[in-house]
Backbone as a chain_set.jsonl record, in Angstrom:
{"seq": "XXXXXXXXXXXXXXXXXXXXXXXXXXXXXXXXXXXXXXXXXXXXXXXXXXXXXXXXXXXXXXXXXXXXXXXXXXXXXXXXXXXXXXXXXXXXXXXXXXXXXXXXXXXXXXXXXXXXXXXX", "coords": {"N": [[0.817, -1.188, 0.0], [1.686, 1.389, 0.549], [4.241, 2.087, -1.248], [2.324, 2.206, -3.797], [0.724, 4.259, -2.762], [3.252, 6.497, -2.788], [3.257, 6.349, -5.809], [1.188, 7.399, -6.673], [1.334, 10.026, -5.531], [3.562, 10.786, -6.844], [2.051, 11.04, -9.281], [0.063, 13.016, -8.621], [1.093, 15.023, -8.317], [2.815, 15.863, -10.54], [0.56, 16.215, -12.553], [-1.268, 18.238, -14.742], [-1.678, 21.593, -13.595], [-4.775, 22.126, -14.293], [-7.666, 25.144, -14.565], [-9.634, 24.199, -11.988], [-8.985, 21.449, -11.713], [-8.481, 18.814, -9.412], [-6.965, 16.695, -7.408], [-5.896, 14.669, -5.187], [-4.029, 13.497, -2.826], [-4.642, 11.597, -0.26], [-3.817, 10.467, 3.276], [-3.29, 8.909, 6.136], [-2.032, 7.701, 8.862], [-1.824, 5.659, 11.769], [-0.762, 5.519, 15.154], [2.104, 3.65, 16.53], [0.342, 2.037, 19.131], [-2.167, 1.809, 17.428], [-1.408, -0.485, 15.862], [0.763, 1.039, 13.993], [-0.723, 1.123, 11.315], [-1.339, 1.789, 8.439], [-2.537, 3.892, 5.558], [-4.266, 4.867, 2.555], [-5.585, 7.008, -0.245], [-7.054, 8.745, -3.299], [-8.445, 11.396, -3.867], [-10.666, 13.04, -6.07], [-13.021, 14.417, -6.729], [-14.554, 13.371, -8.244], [-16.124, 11.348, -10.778], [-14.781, 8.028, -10.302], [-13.181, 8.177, -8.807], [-11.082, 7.094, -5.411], [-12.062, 7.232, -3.114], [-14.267, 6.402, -0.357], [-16.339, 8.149, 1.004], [-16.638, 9.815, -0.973], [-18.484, 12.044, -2.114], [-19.205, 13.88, 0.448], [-16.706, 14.415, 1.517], [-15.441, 16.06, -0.665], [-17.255, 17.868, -0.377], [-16.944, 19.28, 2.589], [-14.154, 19.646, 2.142], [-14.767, 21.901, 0.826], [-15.894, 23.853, 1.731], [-14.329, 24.253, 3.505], [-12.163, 25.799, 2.38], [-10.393, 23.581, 0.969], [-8.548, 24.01, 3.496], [-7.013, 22.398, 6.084], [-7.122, 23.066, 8.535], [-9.308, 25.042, 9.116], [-11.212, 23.311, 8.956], [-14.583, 22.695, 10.717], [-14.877, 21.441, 14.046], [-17.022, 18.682, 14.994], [-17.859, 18.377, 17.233], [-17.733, 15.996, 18.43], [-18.055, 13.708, 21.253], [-14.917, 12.695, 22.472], [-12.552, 10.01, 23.482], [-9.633, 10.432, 26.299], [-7.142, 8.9, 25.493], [-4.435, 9.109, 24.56], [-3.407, 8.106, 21.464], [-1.592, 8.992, 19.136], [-2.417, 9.813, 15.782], [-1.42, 10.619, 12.229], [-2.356, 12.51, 9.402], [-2.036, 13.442, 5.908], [-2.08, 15.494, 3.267], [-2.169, 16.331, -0.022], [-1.237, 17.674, -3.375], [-3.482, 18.78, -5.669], [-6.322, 20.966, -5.301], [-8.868, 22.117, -7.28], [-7.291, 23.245, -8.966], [-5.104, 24.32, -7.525], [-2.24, 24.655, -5.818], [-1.451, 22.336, -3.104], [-0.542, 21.309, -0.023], [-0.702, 19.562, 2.858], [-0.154, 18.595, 6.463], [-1.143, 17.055, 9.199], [-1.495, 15.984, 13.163], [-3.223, 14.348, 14.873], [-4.384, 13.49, 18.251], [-6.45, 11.108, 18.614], [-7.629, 8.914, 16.898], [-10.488, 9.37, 16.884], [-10.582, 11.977, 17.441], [-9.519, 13.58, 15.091], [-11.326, 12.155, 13.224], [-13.406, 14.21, 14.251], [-12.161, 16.655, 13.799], [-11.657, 16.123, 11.049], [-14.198, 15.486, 9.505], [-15.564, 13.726, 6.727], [-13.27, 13.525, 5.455], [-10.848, 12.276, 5.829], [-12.001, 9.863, 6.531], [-11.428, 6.765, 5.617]], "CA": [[0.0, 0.0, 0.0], [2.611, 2.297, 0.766], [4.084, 2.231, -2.538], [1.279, 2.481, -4.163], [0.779, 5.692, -2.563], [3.96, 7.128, -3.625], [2.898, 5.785, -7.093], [0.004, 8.254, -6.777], [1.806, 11.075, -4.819], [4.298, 11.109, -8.141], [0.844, 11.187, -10.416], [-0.876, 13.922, -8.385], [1.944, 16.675, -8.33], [3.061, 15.885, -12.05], [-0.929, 16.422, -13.434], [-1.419, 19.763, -15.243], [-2.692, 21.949, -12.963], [-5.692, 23.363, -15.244], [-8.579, 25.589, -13.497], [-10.816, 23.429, -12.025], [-8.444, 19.888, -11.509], [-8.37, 18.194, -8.218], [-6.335, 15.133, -7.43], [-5.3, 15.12, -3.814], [-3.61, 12.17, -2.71], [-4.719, 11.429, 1.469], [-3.071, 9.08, 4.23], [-3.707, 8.555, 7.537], [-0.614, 7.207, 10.104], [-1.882, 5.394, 13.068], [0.646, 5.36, 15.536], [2.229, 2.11, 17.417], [-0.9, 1.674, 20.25], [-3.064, 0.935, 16.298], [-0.057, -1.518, 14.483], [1.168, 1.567, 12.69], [-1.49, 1.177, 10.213], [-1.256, 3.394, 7.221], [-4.094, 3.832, 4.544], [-4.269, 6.079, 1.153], [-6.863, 7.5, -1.394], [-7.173, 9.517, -3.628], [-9.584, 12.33, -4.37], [-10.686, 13.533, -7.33], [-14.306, 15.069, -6.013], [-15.174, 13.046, -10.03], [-16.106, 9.599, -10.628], [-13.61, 7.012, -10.664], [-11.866, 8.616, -7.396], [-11.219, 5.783, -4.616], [-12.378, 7.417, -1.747], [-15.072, 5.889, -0.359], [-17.311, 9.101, 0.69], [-16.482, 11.522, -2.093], [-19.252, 13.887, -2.042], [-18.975, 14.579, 1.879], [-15.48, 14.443, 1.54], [-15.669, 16.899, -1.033], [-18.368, 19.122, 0.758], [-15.992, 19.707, 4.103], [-13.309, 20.569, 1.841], [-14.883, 22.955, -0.298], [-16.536, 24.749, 2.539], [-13.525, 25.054, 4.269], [-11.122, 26.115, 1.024], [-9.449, 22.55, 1.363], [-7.344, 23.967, 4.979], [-7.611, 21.558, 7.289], [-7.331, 23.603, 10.108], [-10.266, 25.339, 8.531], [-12.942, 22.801, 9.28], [-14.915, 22.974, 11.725], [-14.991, 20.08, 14.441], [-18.608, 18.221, 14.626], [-17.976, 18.164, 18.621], [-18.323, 14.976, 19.362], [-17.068, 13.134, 22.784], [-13.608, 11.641, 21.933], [-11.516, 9.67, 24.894], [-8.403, 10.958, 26.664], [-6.617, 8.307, 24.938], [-3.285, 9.171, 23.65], [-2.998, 7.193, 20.225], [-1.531, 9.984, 17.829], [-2.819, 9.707, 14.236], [-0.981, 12.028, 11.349], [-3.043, 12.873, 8.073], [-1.485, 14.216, 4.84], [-3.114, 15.537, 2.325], [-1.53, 17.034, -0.657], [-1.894, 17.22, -4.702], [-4.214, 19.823, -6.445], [-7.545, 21.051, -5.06], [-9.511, 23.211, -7.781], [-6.266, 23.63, -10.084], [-4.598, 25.342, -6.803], [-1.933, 23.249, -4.951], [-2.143, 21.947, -1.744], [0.424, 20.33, 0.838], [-0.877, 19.781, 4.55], [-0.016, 18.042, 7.109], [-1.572, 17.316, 10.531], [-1.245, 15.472, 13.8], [-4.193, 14.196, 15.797], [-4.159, 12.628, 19.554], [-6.181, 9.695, 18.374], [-8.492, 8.869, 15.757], [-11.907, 9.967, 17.217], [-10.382, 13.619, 17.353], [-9.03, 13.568, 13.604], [-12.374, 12.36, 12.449], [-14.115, 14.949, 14.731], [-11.829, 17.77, 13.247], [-11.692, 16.294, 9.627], [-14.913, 14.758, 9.159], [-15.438, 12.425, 5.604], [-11.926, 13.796, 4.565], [-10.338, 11.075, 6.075], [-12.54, 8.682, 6.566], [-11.214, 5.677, 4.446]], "C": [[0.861, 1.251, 0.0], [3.422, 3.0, -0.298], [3.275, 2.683, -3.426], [1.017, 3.662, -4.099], [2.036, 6.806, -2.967], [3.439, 6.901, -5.301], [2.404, 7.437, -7.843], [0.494, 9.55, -6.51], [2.692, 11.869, -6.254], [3.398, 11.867, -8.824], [0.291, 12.71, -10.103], [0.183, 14.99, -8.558], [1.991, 16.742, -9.577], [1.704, 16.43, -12.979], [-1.01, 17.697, -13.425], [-2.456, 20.511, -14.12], [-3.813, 23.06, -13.059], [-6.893, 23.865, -14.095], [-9.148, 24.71, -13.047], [-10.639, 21.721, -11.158], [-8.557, 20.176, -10.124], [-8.109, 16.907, -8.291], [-5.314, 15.262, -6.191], [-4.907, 13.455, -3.288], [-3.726, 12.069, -0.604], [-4.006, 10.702, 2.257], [-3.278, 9.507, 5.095], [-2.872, 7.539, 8.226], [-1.168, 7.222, 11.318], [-0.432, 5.352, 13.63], [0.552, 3.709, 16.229], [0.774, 1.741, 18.003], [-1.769, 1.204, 18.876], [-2.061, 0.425, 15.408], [0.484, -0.676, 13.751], [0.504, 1.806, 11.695], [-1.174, 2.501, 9.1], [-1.858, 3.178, 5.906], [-4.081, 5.152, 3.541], [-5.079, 5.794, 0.262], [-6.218, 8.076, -1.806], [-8.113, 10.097, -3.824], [-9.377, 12.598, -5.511], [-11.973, 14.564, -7.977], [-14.716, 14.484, -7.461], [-15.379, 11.546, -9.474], [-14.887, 9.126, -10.876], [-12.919, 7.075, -9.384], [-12.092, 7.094, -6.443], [-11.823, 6.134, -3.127], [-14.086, 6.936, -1.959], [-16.593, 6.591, 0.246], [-17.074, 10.319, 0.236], [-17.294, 12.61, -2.068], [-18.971, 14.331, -0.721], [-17.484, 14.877, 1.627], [-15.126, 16.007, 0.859], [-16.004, 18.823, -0.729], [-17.457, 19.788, 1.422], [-14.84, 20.014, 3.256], [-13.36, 21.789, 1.151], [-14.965, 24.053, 1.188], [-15.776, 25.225, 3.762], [-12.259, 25.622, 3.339], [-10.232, 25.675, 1.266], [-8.125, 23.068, 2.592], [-8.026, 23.263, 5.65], [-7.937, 21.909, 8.972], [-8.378, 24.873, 10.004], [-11.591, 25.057, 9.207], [-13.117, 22.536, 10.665], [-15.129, 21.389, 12.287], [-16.317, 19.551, 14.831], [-18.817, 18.002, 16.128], [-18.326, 16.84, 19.538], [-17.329, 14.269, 20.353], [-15.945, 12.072, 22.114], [-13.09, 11.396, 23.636], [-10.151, 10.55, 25.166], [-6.984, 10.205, 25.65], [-5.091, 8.995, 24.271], [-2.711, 8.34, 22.525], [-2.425, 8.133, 18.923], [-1.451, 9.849, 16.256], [-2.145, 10.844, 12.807], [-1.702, 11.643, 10.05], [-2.158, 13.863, 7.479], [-2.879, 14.253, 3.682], [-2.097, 16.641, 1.115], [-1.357, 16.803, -2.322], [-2.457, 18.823, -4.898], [-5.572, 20.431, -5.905], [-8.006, 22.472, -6.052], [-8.566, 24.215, -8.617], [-5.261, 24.665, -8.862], [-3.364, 23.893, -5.538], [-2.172, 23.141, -3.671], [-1.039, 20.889, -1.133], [0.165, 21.154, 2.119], [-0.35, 18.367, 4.919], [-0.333, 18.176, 8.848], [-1.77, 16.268, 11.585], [-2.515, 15.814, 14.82], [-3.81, 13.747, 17.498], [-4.759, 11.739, 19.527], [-7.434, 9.825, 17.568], [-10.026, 9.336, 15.629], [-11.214, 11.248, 16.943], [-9.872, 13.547, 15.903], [-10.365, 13.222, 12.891], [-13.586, 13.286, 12.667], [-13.888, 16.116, 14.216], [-11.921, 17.724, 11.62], [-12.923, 15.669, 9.024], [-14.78, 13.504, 7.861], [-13.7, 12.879, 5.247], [-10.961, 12.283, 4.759], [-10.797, 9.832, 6.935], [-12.933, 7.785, 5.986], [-11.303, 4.447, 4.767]], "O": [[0.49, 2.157, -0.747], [3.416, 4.228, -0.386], [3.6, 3.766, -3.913], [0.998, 4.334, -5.13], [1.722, 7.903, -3.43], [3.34, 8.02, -5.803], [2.793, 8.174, -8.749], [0.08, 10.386, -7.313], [2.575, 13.038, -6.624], [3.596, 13.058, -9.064], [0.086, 13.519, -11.008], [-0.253, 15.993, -9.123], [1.287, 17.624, -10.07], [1.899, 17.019, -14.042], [-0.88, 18.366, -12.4], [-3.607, 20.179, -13.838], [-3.961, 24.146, -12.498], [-7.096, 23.267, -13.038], [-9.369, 23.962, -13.999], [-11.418, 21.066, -10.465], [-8.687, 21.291, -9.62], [-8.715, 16.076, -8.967], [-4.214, 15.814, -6.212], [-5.609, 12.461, -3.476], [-2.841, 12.505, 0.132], [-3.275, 10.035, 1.525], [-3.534, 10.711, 5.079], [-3.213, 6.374, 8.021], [-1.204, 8.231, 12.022], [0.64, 5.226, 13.037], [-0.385, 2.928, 16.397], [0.041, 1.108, 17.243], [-2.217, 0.072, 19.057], [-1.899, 0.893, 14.281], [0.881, -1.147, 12.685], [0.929, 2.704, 10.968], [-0.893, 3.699, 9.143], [-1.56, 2.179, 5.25], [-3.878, 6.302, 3.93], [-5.372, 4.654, -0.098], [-5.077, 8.304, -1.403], [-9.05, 9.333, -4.055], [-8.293, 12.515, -6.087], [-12.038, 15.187, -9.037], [-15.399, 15.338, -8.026], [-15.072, 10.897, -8.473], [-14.033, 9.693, -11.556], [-12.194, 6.181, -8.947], [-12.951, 6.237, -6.654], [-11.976, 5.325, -2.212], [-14.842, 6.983, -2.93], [-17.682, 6.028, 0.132], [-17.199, 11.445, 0.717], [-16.981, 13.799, -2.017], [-18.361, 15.399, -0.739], [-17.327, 16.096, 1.56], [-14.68, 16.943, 1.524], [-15.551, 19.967, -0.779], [-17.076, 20.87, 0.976], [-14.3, 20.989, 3.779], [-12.43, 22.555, 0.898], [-14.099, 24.871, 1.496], [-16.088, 26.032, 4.638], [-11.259, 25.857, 4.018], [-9.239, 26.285, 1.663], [-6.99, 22.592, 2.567], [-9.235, 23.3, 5.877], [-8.519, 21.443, 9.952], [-8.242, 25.735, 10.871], [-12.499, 25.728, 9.697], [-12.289, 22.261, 11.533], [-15.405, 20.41, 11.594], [-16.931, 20.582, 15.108], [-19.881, 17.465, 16.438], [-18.843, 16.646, 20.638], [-16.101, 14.267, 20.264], [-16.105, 11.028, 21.482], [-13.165, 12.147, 24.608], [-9.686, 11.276, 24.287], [-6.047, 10.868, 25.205], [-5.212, 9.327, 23.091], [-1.569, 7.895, 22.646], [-2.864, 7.924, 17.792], [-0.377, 9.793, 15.656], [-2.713, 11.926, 12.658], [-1.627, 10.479, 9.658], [-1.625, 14.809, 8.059], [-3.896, 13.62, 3.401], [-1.431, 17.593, 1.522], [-1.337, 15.609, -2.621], [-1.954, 19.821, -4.382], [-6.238, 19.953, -6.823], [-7.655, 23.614, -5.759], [-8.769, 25.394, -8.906], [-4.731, 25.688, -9.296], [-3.612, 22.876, -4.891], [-3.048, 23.8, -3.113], [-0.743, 19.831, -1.689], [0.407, 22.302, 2.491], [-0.154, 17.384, 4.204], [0.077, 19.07, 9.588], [-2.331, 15.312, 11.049], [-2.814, 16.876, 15.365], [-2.602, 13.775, 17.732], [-4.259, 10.887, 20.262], [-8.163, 10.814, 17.634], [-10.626, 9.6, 14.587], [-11.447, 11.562, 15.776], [-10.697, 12.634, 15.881], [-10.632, 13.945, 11.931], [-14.527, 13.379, 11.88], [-14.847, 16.859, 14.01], [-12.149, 18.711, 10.92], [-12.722, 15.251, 7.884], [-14.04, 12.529, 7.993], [-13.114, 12.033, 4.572], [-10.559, 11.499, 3.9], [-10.185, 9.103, 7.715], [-14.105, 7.561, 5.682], [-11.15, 3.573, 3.914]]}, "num_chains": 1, "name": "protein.A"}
């Protein structure tokens, strides 16, 4: 998988970036306490994309002009838990580029602050 995602990471910077394109390549880095896990999409807010809720996904980025520290968090009760989760996100949004990066405290708070964005 990991590969793979570089694959994509190559694809998404290299793609012309005409008005309009979007091709954002995501990941999500559990830490140790979840095996390390590590998971990648892509967006494309079009058909074909791999994410698995594109229009919300979409939505929450438009409406925050794809910053992640933008959207607003949906408030819901997360644990104390210390499991720290990092999300990338980076590629094209709307022919405009885009390289974030951001560090949760554990996966309830990352899907509370990023809603569908990274929820793959």
């Amino acid at each position: 998988m990991f590969v793979s995602a570089l694959a994509f990471a190559g694809t998404a910077q290299a793609a012309p970036a005409a008005a309009g394109n979007t091709a954002l390549v995501l990941t999500v880095q559990y830490s140790d306490v979840e095996d390390n896990a590590f998971k990648a999409t892509v967006l494309t807010c079009g058909r074909g994309d791999s994410h698995p809720r594109r229009a919300q996904a979409c939505a929450t980025l438009a409406s925050a002009g794809a910053d992640l520290q933008s959207i607003r968090s949906d408030d819901r009760a997360c644990t104390f838990i210390y499991a720290p989760v990092e999300v990338t996100m980076f590629g094209f949004w709307r022919g405009k580029p885009v390289s974030e990066v951001q560090t949760y405290p554990n996966s309830c708070v990352m899907l509370a602050h990023t809603g569908a964005v990274f929820d793959f």
